[in-house]
TILOBA-950199 format. One record per residue: x, y, z of N, C-alpha, C in turn; residue number from 1. Coordinates in nm, 2 decimals, always signed. Last residue first. Example, Ala and Ser with C-alpha at 12.3 -4.5 7.8 and 13.67 -1.06 7.14 Angstrom:
2
+1.28_-0.22_+0.71_+1.37_-0.11_+0.71_+1.29_+0.00_+0.79_2
+1.32_-0.57_+0.78_+1.23_-0.45_+0.78_+1.32_-0.33_+0.78_1
// end
This chain:
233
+3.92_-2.38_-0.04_+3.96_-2.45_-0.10_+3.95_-2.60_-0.06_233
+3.59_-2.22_-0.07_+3.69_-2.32_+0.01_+3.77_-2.35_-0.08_232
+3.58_-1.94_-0.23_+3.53_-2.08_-0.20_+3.62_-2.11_-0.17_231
+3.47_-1.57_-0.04_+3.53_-1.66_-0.15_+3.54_-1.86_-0.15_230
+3.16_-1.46_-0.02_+3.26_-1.54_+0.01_+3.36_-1.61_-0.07_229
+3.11_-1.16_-0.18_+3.07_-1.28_-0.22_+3.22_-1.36_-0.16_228
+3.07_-0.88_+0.06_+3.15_-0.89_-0.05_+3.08_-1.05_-0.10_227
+2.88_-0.62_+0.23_+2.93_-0.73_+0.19_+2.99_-0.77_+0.06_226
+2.90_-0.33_+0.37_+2.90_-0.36_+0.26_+2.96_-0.50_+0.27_225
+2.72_-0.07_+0.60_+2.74_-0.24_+0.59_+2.82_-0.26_+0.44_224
+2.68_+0.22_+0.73_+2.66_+0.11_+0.65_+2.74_-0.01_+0.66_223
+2.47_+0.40_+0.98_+2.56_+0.28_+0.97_+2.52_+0.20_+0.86_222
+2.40_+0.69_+1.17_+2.45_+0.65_+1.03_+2.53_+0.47_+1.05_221
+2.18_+0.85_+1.36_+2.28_+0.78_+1.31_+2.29_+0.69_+1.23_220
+1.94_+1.10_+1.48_+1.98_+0.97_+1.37_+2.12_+0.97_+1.33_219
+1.91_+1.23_+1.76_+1.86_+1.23_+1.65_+1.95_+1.08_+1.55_218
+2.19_+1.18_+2.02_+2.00_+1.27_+2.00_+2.00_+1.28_+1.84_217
+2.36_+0.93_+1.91_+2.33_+1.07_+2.02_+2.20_+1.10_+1.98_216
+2.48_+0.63_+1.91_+2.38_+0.64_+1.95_+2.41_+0.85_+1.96_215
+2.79_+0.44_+1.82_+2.74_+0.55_+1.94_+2.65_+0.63_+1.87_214
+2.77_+0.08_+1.72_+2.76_+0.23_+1.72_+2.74_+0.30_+1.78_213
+3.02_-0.16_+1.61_+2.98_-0.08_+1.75_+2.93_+0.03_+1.69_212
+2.87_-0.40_+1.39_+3.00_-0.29_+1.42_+2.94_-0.24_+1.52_211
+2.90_-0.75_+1.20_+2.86_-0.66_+1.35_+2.93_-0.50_+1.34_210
+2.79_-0.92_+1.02_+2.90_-0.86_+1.04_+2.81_-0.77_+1.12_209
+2.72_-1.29_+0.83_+2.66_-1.20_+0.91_+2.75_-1.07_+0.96_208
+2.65_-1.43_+0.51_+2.69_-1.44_+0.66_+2.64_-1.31_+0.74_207
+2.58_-1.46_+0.29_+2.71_-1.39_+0.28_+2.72_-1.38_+0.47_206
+2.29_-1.60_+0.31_+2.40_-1.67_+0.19_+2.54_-1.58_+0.23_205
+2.13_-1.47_+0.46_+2.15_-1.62_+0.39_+2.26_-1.68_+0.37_204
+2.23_-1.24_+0.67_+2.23_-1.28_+0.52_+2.19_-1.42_+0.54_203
+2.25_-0.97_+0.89_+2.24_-1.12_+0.84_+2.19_-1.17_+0.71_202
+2.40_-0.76_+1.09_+2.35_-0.75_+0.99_+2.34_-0.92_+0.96_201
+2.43_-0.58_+1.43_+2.46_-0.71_+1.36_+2.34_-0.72_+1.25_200
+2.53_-0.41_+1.64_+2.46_-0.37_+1.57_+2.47_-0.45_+1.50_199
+2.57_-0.27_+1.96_+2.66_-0.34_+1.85_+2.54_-0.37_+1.76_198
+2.60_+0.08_+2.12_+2.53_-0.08_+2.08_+2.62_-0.12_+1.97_197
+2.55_+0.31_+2.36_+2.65_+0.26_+2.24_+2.60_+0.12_+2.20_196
+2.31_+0.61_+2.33_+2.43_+0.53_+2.37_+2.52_+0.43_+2.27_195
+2.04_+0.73_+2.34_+2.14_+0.76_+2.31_+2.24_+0.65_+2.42_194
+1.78_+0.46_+2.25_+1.81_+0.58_+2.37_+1.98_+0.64_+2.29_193
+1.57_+0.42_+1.97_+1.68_+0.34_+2.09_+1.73_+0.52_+2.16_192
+1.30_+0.41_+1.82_+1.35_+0.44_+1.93_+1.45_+0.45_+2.05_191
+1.46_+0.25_+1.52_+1.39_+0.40_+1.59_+1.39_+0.35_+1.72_190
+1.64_+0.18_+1.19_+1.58_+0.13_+1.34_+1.58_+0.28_+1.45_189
+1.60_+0.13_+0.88_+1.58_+0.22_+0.99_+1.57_+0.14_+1.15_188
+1.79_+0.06_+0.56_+1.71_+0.01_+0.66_+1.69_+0.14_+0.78_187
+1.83_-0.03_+0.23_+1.82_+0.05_+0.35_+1.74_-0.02_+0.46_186
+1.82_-0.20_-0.05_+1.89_-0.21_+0.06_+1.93_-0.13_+0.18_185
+1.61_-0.13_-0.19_+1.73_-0.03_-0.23_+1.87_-0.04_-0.10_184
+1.36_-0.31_-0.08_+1.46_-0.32_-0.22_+1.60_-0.25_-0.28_183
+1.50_-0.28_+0.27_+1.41_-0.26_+0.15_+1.46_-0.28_-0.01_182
+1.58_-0.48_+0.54_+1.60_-0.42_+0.43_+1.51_-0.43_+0.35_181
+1.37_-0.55_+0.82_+1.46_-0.59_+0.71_+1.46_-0.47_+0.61_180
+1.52_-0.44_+1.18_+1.44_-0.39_+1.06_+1.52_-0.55_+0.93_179
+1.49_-0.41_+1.56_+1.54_-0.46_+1.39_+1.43_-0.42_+1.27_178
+1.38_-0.38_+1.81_+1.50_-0.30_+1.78_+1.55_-0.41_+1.62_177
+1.24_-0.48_+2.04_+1.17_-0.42_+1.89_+1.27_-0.36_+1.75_176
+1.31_-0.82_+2.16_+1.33_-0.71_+2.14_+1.29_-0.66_+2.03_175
+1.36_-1.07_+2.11_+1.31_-1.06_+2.23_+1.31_-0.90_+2.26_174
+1.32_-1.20_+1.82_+1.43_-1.09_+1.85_+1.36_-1.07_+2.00_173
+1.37_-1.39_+1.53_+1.30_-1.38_+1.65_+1.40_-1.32_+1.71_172
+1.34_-1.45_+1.18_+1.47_-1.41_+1.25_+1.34_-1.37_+1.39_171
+1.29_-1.67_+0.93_+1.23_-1.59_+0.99_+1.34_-1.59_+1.11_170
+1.27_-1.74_+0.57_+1.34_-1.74_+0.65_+1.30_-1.61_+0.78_169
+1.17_-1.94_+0.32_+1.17_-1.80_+0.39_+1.22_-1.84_+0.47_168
+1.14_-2.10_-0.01_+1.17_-2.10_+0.10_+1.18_-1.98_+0.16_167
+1.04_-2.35_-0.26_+0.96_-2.26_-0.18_+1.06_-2.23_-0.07_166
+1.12_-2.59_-0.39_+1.22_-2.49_-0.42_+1.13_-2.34_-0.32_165
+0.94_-2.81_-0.31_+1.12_-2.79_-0.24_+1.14_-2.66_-0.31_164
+0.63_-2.81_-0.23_+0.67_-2.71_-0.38_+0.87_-2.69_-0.28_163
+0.59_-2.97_+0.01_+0.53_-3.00_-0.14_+0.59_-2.93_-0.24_162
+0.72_-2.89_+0.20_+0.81_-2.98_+0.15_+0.71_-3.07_+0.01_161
+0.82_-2.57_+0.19_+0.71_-2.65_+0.17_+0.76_-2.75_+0.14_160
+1.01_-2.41_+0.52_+1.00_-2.47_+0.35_+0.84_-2.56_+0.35_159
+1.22_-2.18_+0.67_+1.02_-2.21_+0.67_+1.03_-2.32_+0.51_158
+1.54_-2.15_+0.88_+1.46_-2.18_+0.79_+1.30_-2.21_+0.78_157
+1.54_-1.83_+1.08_+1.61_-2.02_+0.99_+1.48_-2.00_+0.96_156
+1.78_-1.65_+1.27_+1.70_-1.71_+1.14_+1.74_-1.85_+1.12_155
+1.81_-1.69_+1.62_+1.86_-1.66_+1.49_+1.76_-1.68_+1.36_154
+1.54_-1.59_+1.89_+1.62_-1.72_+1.77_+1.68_-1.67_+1.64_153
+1.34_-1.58_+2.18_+1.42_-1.50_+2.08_+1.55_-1.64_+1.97_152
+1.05_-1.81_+2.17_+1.15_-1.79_+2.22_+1.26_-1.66_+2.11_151
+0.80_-1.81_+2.04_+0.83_-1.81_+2.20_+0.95_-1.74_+2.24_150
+0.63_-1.75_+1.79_+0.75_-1.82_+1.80_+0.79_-1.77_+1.97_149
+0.27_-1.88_+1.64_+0.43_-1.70_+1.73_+0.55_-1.88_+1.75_148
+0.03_-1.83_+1.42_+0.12_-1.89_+1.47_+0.23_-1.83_+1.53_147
-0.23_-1.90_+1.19_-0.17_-1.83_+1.29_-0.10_-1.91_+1.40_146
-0.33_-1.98_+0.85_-0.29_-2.04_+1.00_-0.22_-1.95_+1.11_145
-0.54_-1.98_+0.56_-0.46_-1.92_+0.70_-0.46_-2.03_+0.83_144
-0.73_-2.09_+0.43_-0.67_-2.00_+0.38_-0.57_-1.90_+0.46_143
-0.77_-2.44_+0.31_-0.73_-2.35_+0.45_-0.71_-2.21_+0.40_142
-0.82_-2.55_+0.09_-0.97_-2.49_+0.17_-0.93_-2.39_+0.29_141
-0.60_-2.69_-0.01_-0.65_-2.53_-0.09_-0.76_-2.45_+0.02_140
-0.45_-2.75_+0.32_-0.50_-2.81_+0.22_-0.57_-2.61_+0.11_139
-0.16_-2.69_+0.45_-0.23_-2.64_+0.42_-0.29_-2.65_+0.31_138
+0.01_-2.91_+0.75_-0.08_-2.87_+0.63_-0.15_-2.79_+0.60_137
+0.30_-2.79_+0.91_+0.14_-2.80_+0.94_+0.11_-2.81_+0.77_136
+0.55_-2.91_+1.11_+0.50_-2.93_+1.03_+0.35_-2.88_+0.97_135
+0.75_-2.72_+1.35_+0.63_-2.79_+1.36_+0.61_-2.77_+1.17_134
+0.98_-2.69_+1.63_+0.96_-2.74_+1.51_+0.79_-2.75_+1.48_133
+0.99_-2.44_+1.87_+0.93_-2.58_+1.85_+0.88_-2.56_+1.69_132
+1.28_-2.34_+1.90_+1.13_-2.29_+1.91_+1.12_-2.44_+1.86_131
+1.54_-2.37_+1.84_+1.51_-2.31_+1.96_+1.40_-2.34_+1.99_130
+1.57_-2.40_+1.58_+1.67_-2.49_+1.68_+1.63_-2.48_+1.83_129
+1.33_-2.43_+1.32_+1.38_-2.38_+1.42_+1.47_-2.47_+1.49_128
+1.17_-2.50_+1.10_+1.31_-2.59_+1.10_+1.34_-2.46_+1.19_127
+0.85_-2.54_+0.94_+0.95_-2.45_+0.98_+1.06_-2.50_+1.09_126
+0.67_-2.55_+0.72_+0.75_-2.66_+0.71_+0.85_-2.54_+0.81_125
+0.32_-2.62_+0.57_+0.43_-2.47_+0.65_+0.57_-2.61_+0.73_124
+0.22_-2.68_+0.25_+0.28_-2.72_+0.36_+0.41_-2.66_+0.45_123
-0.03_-2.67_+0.04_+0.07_-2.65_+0.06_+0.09_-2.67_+0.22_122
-0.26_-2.73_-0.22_-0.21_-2.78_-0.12_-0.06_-2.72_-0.09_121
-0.42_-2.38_-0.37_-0.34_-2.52_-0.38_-0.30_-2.60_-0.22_120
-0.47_-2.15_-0.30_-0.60_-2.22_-0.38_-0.50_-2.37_-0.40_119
-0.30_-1.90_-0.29_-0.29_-1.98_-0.42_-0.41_-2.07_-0.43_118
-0.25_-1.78_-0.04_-0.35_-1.73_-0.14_-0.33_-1.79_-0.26_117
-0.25_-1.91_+0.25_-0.25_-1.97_+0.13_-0.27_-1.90_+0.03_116
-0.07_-1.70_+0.54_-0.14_-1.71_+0.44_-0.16_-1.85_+0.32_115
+0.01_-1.72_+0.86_+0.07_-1.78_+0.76_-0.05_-1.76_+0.66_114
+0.03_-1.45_+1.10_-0.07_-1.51_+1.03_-0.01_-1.57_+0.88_113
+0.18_-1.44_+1.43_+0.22_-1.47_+1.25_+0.12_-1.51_+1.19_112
+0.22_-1.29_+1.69_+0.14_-1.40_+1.63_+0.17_-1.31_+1.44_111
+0.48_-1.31_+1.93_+0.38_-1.17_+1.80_+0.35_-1.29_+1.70_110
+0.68_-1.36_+2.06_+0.53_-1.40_+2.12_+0.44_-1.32_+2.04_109
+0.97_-1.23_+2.00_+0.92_-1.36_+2.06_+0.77_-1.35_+2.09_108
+0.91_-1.03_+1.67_+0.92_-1.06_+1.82_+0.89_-1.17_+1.88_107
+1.07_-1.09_+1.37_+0.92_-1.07_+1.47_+0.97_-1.09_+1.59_106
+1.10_-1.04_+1.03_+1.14_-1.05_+1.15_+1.04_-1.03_+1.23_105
+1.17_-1.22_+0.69_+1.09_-1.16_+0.75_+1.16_-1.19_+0.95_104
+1.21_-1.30_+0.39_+1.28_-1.31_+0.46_+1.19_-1.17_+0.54_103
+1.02_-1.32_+0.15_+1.13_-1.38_+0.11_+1.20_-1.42_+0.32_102
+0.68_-1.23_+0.26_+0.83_-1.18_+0.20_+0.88_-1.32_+0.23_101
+0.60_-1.47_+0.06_+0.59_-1.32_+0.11_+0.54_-1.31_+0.13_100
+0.66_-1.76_-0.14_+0.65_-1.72_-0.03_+0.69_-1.60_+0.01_99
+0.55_-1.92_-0.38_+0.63_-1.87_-0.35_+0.63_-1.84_-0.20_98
+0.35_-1.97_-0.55_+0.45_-2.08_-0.52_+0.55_-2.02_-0.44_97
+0.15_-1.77_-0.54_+0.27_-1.83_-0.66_+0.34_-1.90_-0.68_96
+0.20_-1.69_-0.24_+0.14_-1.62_-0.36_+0.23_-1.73_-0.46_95
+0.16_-1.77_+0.12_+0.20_-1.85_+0.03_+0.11_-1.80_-0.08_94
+0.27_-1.52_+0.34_+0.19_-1.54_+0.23_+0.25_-1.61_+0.13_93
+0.29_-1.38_+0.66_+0.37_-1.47_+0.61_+0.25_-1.54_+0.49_92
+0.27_-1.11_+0.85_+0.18_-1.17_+0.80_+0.31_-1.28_+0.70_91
+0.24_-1.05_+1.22_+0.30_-1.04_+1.07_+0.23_-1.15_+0.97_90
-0.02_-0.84_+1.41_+0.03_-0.96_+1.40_+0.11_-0.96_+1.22_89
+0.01_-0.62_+1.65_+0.01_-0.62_+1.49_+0.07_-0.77_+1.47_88
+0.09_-0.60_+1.92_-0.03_-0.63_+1.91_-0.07_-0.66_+1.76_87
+0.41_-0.66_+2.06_+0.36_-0.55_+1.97_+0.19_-0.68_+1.93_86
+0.54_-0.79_+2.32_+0.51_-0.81_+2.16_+0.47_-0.70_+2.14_85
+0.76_-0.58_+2.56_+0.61_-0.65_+2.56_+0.60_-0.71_+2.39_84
+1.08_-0.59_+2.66_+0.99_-0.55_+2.60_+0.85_-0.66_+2.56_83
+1.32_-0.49_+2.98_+1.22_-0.59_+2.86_+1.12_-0.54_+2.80_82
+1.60_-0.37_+2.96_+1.48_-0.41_+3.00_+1.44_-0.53_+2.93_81
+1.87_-0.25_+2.72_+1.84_-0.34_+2.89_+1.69_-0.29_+2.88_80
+2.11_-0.33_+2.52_+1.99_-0.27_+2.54_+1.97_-0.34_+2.68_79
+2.36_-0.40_+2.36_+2.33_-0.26_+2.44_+2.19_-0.22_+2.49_78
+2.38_-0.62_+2.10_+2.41_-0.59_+2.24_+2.39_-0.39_+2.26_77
+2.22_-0.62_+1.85_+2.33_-0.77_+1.94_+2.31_-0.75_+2.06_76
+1.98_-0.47_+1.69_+2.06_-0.45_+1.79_+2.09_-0.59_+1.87_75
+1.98_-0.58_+1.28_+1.92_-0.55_+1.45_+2.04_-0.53_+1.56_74
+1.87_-0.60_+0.97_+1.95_-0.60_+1.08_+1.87_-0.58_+1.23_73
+1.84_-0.87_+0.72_+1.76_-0.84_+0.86_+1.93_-0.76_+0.96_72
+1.76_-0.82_+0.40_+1.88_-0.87_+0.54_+1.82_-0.82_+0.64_71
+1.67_-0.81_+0.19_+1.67_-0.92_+0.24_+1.75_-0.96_+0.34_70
+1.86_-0.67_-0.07_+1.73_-0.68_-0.04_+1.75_-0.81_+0.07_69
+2.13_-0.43_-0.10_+2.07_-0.61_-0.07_+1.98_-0.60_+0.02_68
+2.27_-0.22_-0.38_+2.16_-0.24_-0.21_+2.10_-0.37_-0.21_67
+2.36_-0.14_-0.58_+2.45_-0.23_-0.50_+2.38_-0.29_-0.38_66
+2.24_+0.01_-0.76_+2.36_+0.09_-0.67_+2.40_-0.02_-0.58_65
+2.00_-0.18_-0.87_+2.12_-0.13_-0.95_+2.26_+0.00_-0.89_64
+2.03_-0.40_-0.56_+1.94_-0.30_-0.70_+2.04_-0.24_-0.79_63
+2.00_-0.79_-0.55_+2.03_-0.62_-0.54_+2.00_-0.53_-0.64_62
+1.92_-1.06_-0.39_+1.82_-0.92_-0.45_+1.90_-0.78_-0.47_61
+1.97_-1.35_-0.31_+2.09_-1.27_-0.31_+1.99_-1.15_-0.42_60
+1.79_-1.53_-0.27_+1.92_-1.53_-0.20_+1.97_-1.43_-0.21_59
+1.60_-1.60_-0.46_+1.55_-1.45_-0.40_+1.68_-1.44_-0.28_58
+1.51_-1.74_-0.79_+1.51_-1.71_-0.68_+1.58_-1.58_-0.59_57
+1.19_-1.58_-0.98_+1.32_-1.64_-0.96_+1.38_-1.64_-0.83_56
+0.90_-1.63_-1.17_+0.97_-1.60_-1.03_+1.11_-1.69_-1.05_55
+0.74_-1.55_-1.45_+0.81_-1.69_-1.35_+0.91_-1.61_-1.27_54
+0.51_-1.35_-1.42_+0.63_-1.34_-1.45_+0.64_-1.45_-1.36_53
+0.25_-1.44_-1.36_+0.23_-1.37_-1.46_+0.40_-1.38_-1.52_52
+0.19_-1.70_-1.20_+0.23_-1.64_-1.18_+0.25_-1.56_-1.34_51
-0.08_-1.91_-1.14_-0.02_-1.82_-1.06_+0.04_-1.70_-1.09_50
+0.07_-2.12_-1.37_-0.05_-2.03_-1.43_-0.02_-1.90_-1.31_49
+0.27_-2.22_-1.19_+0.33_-2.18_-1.33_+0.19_-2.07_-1.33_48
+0.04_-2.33_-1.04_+0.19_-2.31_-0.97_+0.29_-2.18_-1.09_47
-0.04_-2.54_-1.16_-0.11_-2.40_-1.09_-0.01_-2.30_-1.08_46
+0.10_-2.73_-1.25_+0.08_-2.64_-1.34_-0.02_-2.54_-1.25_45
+0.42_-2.84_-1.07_+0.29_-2.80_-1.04_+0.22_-2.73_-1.13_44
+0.61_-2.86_-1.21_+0.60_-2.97_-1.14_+0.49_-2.99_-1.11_43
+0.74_-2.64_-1.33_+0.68_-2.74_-1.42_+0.59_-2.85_-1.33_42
+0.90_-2.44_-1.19_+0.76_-2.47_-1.15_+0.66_-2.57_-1.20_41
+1.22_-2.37_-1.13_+1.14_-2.48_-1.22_+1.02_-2.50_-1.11_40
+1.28_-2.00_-1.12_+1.26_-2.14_-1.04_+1.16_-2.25_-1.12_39
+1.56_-1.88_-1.26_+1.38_-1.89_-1.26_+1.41_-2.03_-1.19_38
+1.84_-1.74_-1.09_+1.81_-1.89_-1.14_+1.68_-1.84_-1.16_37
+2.02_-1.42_-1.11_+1.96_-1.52_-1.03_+1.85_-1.61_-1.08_36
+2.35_-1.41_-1.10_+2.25_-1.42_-1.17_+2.14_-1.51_-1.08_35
+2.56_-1.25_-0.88_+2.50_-1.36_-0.90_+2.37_-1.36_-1.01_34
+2.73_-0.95_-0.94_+2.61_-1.00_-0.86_+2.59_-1.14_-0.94_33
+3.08_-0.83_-0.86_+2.95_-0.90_-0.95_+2.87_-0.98_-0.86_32
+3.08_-0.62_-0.58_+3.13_-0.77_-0.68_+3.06_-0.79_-0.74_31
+2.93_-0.60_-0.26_+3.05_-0.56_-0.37_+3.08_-0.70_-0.44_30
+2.62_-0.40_-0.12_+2.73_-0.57_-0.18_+2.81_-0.50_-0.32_29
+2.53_-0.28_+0.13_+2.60_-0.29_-0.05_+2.63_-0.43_-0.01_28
+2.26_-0.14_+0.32_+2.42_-0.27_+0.33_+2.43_-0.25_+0.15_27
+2.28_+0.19_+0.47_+2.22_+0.09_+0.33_+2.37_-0.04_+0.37_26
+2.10_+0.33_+0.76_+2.20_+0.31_+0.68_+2.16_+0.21_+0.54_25
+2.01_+0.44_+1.09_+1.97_+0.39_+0.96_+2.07_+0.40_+0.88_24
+1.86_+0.45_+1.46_+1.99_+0.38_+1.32_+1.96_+0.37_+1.21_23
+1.76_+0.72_+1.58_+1.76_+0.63_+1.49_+1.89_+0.59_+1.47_22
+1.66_+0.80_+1.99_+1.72_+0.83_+1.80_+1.69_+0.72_+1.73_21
+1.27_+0.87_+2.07_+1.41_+0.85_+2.08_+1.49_+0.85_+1.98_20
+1.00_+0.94_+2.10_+1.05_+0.90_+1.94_+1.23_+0.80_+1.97_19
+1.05_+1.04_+2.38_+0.95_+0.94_+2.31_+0.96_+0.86_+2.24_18
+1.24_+1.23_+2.38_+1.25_+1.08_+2.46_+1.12_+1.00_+2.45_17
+1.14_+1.37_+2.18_+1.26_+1.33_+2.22_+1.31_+1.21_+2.25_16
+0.94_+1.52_+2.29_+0.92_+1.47_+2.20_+1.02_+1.36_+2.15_15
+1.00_+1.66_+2.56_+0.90_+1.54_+2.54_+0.93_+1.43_+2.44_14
+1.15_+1.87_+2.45_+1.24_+1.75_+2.48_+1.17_+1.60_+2.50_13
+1.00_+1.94_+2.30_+1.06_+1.93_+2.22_+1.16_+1.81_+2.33_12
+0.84_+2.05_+2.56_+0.79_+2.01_+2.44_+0.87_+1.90_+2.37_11
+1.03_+2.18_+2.68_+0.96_+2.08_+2.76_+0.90_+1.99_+2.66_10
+1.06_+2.39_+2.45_+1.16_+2.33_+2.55_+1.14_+2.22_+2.63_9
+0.80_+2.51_+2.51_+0.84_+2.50_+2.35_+0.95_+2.37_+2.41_8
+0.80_+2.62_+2.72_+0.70_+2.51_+2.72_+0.71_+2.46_+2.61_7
+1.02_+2.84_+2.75_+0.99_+2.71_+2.87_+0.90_+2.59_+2.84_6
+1.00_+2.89_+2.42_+0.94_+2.94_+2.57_+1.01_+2.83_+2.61_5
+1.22_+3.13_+2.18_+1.17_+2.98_+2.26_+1.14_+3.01_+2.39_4
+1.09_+3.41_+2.01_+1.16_+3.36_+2.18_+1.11_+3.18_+2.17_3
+1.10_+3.39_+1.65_+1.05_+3.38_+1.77_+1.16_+3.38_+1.94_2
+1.31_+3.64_+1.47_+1.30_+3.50_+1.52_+1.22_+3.50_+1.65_1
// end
C-alpha cells in the first residue's frame, strides 16, 4: 500500500469541505395506490392530437416498489448564512396540455423560463400567498416568458385557466438545499456541512412530514414513507 502524504491529506480534506455531505433517501407510499384518472382533453382538439398517449393525471406517481414521484424535499431548519440564486435559469413547459414537470423547485430570485411548446393559446395562472400573483397570456406566437419568484414560499399552485385540468406546482426556498423526487421516488441533497437539520418532505395531496437528521462526513440516509389520509369523518 502506498504512504499517504501530507498533500494527499490536504487534498482529500479540500475535497471535503467543498462537495460537503449528502442527504439522500426514497419517500414510499404505503397502501393501495389511487388509480390515476386520463384527463378529458375533448375540449381542445390540439390538445388531444399533441399527445401520442392521453395523459393522466399526476397527484399521486408511484413506481412499482412504492416510490412517489413529485415531492419536493428540503432542509426546514439548520442552516445559517445566506445564499446567492444560482445563474441556470428553470425551465417550466406548457407540452400537450400539460405542464413540465408536474411539480418543480427554485430559489428566491432564479429566473424561470415558462415555455408554450404546443402552438396554442395558453395562460400562466400562478396563485402564490407571498410572491406577487400574476396572470399572463400566452397567445400560440409567444413561445416563452421568463419570470423569478422574490420571496422564499411554500408550494402552490400555477393553472391555465384556459385548459382547468392543466396544473404545477412550485416550492421557493431562500436556500440551495432541496431536491424533487425522481420517478423511483429518491432524492439527493449535497453540500450541507456536518450537523443536525430537520428535513421536511411535501406532497399535494398526502401532506407534509419532517424528521431531525445528524449530518457526518459523507452521505446520509433518510426515508420517508407516506400512507393515504384517512377521510374525515
Amino acid at each position: 500500500m502506498k504512504n499517504i502524504t501530507l498533500k494527499t491529506i490536504i487534498v482529500i480534506s479540500f475535497l471535503a469541505q467543498s462537495f460537503g455531505s449528502e442527504i439522500s433517501g426514497i419517500i414510499s407510499f404505503e397502501g393501495k395506490t389511487p388509480k390515476m384518472k386520463k384527463l378529458k382533453l375533448e375540449a381542445d382538439p390540439i390538445c388531444v392530437s399533441n399527445n401520442e398517449v392521453p395523459p393522466t393525471a399526476e397527484w399521486l406517481i408511484v413506481d412499482e416498489n412504492g416510490g412517489v414521484k413529485n415531492m419536493i424535499v428540503s432542509v426546514k431548519e439548520g442552516l445559517s448564512g445566506s445564499f446567492n440564486p444560482p445563474t441556470e435559469k428553470v425551465v417550466l413547459d406548457q407540452q400537450g396540455c400539460v405542464y413540465r414537470p408536474h411539480v418543480l423547485a427554485v430559489m428566491a430570485g432564479q429566473e424561470v423560463d415558462i415555455l408554450n411548446s404546443d402552438g396554442i393559446m395558453h395562460n400562466i395562472h400562478a396563485l402564490p400567498k407571498i410572491n406577487r400573483e400574476f396572470n399572463k397570456a400566452m397567445p400560440k406566437f409567444k413561445k416563452k416568458i421568463t419570470t423569478q419568484f422574490e420571496k422564499a414560499e411554500k408550494p402552490f399552485k400555477i393553472k391555465c385557466d384556459v385548459h382547468p385540468w392543466m396544473a404545477a406546482y412550485v416550492g421557493v426556498f431562500d436556500h440551495p438545499y432541496f431536491a424533487v423526487t425522481g420517478d423511483d421516488g429518491s432524492y439527493s441533497i449535497s453540500g450541507l456541512n456536518p450537523g443536525e437539520y430537520v428535513i421536511e418532505v411535501w406532497h399535494e395531496k398526502l401532506g407534509t412530514q419532517t424528521a431531525t437528521v445528524t449530518v457526518g462526513d459523507g452521505a446520509t440516509n433518510a426515508d420517508f414513507t407516506f400512507k393515504k389520509p384517512s377521510k374525515k369523518k
